[in-house]
MARKEFI-391124 format. One record per residue (C-alpha): residue in one letter; x, y, z; residue number from 1. Coordinates in steps of 0.001 Angstrom, whole numbers. Example, Ala and Ser with C-alpha at 12.3 -4.5 7.8 and 13.67 -1.06 7.14 Angstrom:
MARKEFI-391124
<zati r="a" px="12300" py="-4500" pz="7800" k="1"/>
<zati r="s" px="13670" py="-1060" pz="7140" k="2"/>
end
This chain:
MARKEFI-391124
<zati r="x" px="32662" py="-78831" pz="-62332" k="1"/>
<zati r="x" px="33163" py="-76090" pz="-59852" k="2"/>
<zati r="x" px="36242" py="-73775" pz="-60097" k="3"/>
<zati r="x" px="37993" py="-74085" pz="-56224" k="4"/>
<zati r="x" px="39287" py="-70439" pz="-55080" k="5"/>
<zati r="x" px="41546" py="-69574" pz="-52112" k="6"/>
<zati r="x" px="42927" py="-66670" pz="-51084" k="7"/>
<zati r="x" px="46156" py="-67485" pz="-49344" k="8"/>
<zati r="x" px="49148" py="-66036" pz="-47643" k="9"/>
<zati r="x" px="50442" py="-66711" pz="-44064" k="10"/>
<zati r="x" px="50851" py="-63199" pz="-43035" k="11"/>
<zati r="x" px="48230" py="-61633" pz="-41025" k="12"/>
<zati r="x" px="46049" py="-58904" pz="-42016" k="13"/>
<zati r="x" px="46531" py="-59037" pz="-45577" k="14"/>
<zati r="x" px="42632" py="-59102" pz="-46028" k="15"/>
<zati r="x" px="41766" py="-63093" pz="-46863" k="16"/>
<zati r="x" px="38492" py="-63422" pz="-45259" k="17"/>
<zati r="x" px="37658" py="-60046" pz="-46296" k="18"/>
<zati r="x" px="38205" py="-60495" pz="-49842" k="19"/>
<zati r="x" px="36970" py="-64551" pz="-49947" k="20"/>
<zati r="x" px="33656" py="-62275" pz="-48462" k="21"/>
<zati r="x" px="33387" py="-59399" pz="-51084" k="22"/>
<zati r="x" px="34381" py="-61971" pz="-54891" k="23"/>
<zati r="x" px="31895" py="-64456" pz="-53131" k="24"/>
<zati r="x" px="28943" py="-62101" pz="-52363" k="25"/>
<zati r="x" px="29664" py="-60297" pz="-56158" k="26"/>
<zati r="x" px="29381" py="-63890" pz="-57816" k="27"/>
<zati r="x" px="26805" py="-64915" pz="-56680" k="28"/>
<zati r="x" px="24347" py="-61554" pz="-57212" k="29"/>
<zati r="x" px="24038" py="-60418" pz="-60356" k="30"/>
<zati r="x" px="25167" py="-60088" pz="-62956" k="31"/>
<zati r="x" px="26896" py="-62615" pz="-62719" k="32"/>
<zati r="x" px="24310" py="-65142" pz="-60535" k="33"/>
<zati r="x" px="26523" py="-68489" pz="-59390" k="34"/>
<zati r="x" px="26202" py="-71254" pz="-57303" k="35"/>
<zati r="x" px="29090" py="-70008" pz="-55006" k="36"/>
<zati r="x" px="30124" py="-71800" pz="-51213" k="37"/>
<zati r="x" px="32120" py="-70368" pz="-48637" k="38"/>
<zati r="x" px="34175" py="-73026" pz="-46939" k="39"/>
<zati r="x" px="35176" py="-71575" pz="-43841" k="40"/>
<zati r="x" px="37829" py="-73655" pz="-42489" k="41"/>
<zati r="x" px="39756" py="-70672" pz="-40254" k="42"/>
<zati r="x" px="40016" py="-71663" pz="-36787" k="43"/>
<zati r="x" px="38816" py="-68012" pz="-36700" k="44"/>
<zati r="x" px="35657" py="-68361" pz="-38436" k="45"/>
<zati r="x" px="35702" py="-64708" pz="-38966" k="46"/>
<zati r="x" px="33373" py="-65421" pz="-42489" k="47"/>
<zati r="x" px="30722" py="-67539" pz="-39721" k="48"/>
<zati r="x" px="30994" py="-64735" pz="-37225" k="49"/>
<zati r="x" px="30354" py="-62140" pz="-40331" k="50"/>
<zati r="x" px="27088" py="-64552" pz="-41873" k="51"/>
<zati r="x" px="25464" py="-64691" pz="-38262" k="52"/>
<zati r="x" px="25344" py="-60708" pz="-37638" k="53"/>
<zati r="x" px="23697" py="-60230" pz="-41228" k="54"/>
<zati r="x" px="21310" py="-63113" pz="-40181" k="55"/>
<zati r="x" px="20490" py="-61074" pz="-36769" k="56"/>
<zati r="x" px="19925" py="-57847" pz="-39102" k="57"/>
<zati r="x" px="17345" py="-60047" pz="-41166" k="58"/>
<zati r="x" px="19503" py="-60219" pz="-43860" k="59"/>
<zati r="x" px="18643" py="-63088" pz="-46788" k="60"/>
<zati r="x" px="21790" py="-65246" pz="-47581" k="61"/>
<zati r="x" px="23307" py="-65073" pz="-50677" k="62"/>
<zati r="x" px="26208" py="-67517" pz="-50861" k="63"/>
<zati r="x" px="26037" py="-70818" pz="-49532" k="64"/>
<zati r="x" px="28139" py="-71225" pz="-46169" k="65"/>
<zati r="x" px="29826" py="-74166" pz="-44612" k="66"/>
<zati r="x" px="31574" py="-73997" pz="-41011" k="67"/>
<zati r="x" px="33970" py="-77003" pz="-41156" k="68"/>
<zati r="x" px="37832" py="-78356" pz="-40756" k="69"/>
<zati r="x" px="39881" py="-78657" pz="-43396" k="70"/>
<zati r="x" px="38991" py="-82315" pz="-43195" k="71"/>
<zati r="x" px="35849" py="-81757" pz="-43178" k="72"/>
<zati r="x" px="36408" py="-79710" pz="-46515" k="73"/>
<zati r="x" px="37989" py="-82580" pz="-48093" k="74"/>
<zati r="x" px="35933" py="-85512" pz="-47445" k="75"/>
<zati r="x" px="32976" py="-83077" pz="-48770" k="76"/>
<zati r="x" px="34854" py="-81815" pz="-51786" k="77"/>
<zati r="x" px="33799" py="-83932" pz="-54370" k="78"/>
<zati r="x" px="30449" py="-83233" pz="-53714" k="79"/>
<zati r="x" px="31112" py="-79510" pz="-53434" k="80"/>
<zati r="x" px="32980" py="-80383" pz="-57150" k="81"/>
<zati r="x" px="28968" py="-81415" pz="-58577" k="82"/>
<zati r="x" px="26688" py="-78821" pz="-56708" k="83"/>
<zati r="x" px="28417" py="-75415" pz="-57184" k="84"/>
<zati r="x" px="29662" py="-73276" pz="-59269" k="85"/>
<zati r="x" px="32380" py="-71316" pz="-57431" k="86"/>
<zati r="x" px="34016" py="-72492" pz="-54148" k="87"/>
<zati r="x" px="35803" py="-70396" pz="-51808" k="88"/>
<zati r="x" px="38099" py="-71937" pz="-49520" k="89"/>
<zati r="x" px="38902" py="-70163" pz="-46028" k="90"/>
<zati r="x" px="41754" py="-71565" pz="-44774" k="91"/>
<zati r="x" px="44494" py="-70395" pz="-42083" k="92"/>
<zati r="x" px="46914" py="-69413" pz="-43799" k="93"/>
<zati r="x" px="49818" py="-70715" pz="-40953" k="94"/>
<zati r="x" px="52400" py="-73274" pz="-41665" k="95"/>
<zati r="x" px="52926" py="-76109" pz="-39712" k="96"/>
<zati r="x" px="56357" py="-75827" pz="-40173" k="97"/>
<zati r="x" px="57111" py="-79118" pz="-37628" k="98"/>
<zati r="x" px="55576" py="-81036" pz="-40664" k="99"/>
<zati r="x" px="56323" py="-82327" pz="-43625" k="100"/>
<zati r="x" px="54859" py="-79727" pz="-46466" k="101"/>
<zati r="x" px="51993" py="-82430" pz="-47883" k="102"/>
<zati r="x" px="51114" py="-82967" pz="-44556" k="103"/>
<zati r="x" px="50248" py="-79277" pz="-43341" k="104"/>
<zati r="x" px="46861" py="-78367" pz="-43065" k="105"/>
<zati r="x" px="46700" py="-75741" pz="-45424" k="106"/>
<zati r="x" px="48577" py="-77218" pz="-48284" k="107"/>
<zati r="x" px="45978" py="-80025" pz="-47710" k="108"/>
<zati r="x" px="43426" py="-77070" pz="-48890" k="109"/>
<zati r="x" px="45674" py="-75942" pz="-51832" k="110"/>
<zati r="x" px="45691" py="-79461" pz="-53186" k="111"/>
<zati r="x" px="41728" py="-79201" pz="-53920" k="112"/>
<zati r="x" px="42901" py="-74815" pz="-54976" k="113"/>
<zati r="x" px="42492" py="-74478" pz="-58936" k="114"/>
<zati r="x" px="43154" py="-70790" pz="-58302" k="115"/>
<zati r="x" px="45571" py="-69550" pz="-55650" k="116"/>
<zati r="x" px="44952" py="-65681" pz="-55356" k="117"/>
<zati r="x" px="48303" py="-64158" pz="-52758" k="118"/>
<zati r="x" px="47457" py="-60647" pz="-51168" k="119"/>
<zati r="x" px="49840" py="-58364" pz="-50285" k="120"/>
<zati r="x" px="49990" py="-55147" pz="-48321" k="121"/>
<zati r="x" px="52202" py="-51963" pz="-47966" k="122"/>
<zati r="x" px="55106" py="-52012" pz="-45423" k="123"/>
<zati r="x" px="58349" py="-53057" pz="-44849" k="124"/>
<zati r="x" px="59051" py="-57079" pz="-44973" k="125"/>
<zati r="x" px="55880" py="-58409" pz="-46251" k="126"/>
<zati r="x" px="57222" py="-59630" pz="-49151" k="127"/>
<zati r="x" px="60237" py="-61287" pz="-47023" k="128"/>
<zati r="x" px="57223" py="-62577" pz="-43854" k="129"/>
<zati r="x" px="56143" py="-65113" pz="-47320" k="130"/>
<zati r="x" px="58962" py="-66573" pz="-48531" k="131"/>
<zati r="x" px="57591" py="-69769" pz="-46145" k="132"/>
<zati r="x" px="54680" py="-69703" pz="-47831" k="133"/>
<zati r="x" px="55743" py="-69216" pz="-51406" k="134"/>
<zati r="x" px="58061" py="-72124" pz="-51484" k="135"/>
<zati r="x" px="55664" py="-74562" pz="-50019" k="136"/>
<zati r="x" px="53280" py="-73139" pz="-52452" k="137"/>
<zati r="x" px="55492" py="-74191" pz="-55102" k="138"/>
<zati r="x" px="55878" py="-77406" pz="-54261" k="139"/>
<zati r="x" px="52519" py="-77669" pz="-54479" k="140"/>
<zati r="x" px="52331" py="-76358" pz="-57972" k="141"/>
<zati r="x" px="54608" py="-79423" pz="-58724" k="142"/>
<zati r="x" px="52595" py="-82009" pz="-57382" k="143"/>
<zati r="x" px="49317" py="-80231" pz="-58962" k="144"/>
<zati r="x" px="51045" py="-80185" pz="-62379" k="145"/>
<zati r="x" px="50757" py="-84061" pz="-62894" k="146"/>
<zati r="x" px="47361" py="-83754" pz="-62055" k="147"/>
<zati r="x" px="44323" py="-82917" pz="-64383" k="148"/>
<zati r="x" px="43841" py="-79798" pz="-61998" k="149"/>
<zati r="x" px="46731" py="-77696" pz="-62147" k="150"/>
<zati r="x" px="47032" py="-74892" pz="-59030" k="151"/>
<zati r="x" px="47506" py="-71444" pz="-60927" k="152"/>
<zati r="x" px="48883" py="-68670" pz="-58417" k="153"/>
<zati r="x" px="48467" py="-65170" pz="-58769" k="154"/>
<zati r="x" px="49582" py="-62219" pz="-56239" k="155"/>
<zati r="x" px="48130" py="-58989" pz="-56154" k="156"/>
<zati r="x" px="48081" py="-55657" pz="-54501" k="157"/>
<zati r="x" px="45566" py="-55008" pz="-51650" k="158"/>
<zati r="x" px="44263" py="-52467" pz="-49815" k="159"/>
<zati r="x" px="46550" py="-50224" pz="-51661" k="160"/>
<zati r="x" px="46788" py="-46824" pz="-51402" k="161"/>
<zati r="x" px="48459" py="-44901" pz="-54669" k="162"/>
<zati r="x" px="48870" py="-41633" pz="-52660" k="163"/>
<zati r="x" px="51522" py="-43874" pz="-50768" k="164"/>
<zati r="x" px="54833" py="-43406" pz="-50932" k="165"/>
<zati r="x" px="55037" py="-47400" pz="-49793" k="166"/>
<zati r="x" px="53038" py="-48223" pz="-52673" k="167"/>
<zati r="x" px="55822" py="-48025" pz="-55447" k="168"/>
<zati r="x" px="58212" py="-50185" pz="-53366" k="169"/>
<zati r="x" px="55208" py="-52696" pz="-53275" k="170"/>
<zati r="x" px="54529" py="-53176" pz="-57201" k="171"/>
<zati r="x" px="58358" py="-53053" pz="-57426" k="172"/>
<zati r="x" px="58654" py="-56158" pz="-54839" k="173"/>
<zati r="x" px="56154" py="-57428" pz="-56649" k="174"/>
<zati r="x" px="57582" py="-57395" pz="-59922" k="175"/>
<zati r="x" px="61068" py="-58930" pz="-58510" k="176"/>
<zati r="x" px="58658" py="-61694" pz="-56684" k="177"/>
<zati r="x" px="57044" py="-62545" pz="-60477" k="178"/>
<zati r="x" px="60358" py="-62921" pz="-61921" k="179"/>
<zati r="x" px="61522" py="-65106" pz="-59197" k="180"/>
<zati r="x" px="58995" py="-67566" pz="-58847" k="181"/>
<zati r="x" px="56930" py="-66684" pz="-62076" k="182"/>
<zati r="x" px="53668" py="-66444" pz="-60754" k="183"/>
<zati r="x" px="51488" py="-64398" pz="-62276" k="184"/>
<zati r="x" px="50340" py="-60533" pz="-60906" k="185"/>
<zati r="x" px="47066" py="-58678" pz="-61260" k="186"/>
<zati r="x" px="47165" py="-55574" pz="-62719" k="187"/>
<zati r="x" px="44643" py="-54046" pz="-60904" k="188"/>
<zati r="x" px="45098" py="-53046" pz="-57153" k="189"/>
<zati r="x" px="42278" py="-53537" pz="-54988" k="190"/>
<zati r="x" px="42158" py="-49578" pz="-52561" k="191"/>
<zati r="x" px="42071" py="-49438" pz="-49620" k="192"/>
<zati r="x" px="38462" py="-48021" pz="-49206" k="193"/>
<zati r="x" px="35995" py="-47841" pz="-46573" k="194"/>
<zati r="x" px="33623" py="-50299" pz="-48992" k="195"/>
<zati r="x" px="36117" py="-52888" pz="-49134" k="196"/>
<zati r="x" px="36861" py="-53143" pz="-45521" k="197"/>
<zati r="x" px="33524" py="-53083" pz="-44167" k="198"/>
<zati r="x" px="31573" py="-55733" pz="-46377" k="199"/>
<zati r="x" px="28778" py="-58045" pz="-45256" k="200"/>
<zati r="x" px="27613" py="-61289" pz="-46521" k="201"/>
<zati r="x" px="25043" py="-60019" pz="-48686" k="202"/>
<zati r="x" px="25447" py="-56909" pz="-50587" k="203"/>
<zati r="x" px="27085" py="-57381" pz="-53360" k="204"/>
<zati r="x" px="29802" py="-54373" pz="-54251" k="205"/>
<zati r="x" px="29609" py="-55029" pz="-57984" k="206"/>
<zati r="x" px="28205" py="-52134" pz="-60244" k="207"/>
<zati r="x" px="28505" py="-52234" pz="-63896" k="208"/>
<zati r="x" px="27741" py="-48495" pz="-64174" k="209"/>
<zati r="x" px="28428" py="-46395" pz="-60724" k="210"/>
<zati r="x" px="31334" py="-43938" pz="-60954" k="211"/>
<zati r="x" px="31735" py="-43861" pz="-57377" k="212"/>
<zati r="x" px="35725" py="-44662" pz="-57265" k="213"/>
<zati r="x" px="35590" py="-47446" pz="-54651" k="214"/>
<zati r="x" px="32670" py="-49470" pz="-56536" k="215"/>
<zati r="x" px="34905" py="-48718" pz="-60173" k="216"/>
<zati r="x" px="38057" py="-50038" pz="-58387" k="217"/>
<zati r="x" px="36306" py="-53081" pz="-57539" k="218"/>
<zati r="x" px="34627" py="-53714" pz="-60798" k="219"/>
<zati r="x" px="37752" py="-53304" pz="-62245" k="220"/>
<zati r="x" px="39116" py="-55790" pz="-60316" k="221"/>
<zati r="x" px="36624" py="-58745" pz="-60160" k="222"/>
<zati r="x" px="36400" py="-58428" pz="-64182" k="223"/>
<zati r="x" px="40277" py="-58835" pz="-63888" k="224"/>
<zati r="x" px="39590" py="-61722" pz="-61343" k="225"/>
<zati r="x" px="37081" py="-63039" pz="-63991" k="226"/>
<zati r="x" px="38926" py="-62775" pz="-67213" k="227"/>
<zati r="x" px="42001" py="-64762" pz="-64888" k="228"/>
<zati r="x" px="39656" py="-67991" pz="-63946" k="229"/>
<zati r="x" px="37934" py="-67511" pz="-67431" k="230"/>
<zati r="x" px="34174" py="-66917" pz="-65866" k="231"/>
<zati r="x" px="31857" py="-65122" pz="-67813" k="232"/>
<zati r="x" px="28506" py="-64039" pz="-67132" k="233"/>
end
């Protein structure tokens, strides 16, 4: 049985694709060594855009990558469910807010989400820009809870910088958003650093020994990530 893992928010530039990119590349290098897809379902299909420039550099693949709708995703998830490991679903993060919540495209995504990972940035009203999302997210928490397959959500901090005056409003906001809604919060931030920001679909950024700060940050981080959807390696 595969563990299904989205990273979700309808705000722009919040770093989705780019973080679906780096957790997937990680888990599936080692030392950790999954069976880890990459649904891209993004009308952008940044993640396809990303995989066919490594492929033109002679890169070798390292997670599995399907271009495909949302539909798509669903009719294929149950075999998705059998053959992998981890899957990583790339989904818009827009609401179709002419439609009924169970009928909006990327809700239809969260239904097959076991873990629902919500970034947030520094600056004013990002918190506020997801209210939309957050309350259609909990309504899907209630239909996932009479299911065998509850949808556990989790916000964090990204591409934080500490040096920031910005970035003690943000873990404040945060704080007020976990007592609100009672979703859980990662400790760790993930920095805002050059390695983060300019990953491929093949190196993995995971390093159980470098003290280079970017590379602890983000071992810090995916262990967190780990520990939260109880993988081990």
């Amino acid at each position: 049985m595969a563990k299904f893992i989205m990273f979700g928010n309808q705000k722009g530039g919040v770093g989705k694709s780019q973080l679906t990119v780096i957790t997937a590349t990680a888990l599936s290098a080692d030392p950790f060594n999954r069976r880890v897809l990459v649904s891209d379902c993004d009308s952008q299909k940044s993640i396809t855009h990303l995989r066919k420039m490594d492929q033109e550099s002679g890169s070798f693949d390292s997670f599995n990558l399907e271009t495909e709708t949302v539909q798509g995703f669903t009719m294929a998830a149950k075999n998705y469910d059998e053959q992998f490991d981890i899957v990583f679903i790339d989904a818009a993060g827009k609401l179709d807010t002419d439609q009924q919540v169970k009928d909006q495209e990327v809700v239809r995504a969260m239904m097959y989400t076991d873990y629902l990972f919500i970034p947030f940035v520094q600056g004013n009203f990002n918190i506020e820009s997801s209210v939309d999302y957050l309350k259609a997210v909990q309504q899907v928490r209630k239909l996932r809870d009479q299911s065998a397959r509850p949808l556990h959500v989790i916000g964090m901090a990204n591409m934080f910088d500490s040096r920031s005056n910005s970035s003690k409003y943000l873990i404040d906001d945060l704080r007020r958003l976990q007592e609100a809604t009672e979703i859980k919060l990662m400790n760790t931030p993930l920095g805002r650093y050059t390695l983060h920001s300019e990953a491929d679909t093949v190196r993995s950024n995971y390093s159980a020994s470098n003290s280079d700060r970017s590379l602890v940050n983000f071992r810090e981080w995916m262990d967190e990530l780990c520990e939260i959807i109880n993988l081990k390696r």
